[in-house]
GUNUKOL-205242 format. One line per field, with one value per atom (N, C-alpha, C): chain; x, y, z; atom name. Coordinates in steps of 0.05 Angstrom, whole numbers, plus 32768, in hexadecimal, padded with zeros to 4 digits. Layout:
REM GUNUKOL-205242
chain: c(A,...)
xx: c(X,...)
yy: c(Y,...)
zz: c(Z,...)
atom: c(CA,...)
***
This chain:
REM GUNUKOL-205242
chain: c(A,A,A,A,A,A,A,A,A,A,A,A,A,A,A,A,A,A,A,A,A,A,A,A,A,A,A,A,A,A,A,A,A,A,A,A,A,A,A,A,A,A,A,A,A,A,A,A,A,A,A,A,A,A,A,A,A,A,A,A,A,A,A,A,A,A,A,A,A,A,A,A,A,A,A,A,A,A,A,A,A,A,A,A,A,A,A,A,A,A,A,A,A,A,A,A,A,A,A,A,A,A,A,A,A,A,A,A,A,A,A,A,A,A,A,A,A,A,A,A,A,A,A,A,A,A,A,A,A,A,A,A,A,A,A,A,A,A,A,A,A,A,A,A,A,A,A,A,A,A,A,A,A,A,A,A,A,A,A,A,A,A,A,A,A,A,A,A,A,A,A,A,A,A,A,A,A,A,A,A,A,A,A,A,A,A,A,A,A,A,A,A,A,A,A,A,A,A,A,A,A)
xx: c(8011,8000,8012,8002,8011,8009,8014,800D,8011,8006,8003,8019,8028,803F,8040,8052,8058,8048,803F,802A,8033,803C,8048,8034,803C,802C,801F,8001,7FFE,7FFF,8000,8010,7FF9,7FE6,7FD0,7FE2,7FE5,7FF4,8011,801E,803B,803D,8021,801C,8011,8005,7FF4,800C,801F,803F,804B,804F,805C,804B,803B,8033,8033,802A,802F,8043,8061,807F,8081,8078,8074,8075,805B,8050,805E,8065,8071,808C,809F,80B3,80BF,80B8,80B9,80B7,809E,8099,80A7,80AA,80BF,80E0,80E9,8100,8100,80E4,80E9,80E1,80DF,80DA,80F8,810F,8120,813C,812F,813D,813C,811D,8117,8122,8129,8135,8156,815F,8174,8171,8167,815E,814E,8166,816C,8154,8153,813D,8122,8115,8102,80FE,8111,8110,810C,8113,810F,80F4,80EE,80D9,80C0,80BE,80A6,8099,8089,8073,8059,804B,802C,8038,801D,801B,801D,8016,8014,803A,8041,8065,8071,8070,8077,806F,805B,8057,805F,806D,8079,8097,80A0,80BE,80BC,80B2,80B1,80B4,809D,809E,80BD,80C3,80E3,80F4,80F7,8108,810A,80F2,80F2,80F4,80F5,8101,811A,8125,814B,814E,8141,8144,814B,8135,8129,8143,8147,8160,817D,817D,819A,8198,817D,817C,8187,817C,817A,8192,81A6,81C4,81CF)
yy: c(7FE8,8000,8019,802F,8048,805C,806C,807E,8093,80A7,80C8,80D5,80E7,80F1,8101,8100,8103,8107,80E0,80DD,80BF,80AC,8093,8087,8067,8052,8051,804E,803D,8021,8015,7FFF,7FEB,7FF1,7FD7,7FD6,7FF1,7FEE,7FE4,7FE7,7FE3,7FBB,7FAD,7F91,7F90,7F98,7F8B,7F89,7FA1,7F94,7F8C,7F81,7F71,7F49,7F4B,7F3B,7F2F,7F3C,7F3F,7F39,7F51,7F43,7F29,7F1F,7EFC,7EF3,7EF1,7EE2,7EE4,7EFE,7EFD,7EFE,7EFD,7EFF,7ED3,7EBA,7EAE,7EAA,7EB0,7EB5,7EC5,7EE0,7EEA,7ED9,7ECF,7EBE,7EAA,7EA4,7E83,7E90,7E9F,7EB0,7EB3,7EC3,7EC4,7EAF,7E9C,7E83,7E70,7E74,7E72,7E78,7E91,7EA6,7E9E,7E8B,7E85,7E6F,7E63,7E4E,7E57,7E64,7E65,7E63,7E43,7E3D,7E44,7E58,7E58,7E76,7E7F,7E94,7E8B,7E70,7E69,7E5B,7E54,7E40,7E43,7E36,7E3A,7E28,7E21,7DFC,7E02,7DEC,7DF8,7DFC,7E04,7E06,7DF1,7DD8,7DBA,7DB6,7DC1,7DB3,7DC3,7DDC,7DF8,7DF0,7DF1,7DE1,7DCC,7DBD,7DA3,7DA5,7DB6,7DC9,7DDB,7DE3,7DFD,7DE9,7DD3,7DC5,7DB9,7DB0,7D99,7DAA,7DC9,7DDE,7DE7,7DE7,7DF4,7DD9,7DC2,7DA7,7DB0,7DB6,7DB2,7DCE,7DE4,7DFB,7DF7,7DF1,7DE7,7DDB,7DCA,7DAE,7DC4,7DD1,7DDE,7DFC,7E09,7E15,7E0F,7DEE,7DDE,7DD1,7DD4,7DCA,7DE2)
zz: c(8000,8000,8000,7FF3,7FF2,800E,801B,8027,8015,801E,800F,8016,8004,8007,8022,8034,804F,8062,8062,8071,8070,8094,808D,808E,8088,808A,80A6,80A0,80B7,80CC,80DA,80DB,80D0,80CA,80BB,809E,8091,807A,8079,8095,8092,8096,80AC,80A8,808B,8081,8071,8058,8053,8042,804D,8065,8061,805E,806A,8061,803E,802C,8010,800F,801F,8010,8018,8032,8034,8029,8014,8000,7FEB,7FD6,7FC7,7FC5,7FDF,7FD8,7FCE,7FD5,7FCC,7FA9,7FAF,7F89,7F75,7F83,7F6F,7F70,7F83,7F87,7F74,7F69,7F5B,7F47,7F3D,7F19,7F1F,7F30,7F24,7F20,7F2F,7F31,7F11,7F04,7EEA,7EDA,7EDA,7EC6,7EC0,7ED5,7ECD,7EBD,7EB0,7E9B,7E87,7E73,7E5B,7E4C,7E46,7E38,7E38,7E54,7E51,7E37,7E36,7E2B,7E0C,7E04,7DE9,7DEB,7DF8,7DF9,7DEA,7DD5,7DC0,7DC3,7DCF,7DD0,7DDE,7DE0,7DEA,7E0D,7E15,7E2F,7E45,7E41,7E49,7E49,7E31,7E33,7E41,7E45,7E56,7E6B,7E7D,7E98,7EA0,7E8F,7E9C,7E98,7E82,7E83,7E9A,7EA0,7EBE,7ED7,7ED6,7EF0,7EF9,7EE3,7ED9,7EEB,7ED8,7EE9,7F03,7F0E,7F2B,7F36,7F2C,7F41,7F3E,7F30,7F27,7F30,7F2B,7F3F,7F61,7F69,7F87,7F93,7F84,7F87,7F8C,7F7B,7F78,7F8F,7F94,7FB0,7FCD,7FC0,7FDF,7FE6,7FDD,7FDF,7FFA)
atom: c(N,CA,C,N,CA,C,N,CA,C,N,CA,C,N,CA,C,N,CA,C,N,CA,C,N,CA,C,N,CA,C,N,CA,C,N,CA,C,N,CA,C,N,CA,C,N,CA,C,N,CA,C,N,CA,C,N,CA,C,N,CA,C,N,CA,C,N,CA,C,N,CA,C,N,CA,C,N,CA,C,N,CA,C,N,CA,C,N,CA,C,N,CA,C,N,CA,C,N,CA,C,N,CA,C,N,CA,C,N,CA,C,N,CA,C,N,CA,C,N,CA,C,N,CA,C,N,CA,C,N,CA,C,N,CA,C,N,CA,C,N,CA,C,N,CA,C,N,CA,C,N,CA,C,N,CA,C,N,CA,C,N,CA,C,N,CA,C,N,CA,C,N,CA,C,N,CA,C,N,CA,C,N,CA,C,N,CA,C,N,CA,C,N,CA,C,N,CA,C,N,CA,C,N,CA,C,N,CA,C,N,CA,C,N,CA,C,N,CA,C,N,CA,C,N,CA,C,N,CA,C,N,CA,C)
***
């Protein structure tokens, strides 16, 4: 949430981001963990072969975090 220019958060606003960065800071972590595999950037095929190329990766991602 935004507060109005020089006027701070209130702390419902200052829980309620951080709650959000909670959530999203995982997710954005594993888009950029993605991004290091090349291939998705070529990847021309239906949607069915892309979801099971994405899943493949974030095993072999996951795997190589978890060391």
């Amino acid at each position: 949430m935004c507060a109005p220019v020089n006027r701070p958060l209130t702390t419902g606003q200052k829980l309620s981001n951080t709650a959000l960065a909670a959530v999203r800071a995982p997710v954005e972590h594993g888009f950029a963990h993605l991004k290091n595999w090349r291939v998705l950037g070529k990847l021309r095929t239906d949607p069915n072969g892309a979801t099971a190329l994405v899943r493949a990766l974030l095993v072999l991602t996951n795997r190589e975090v978890a060391r």
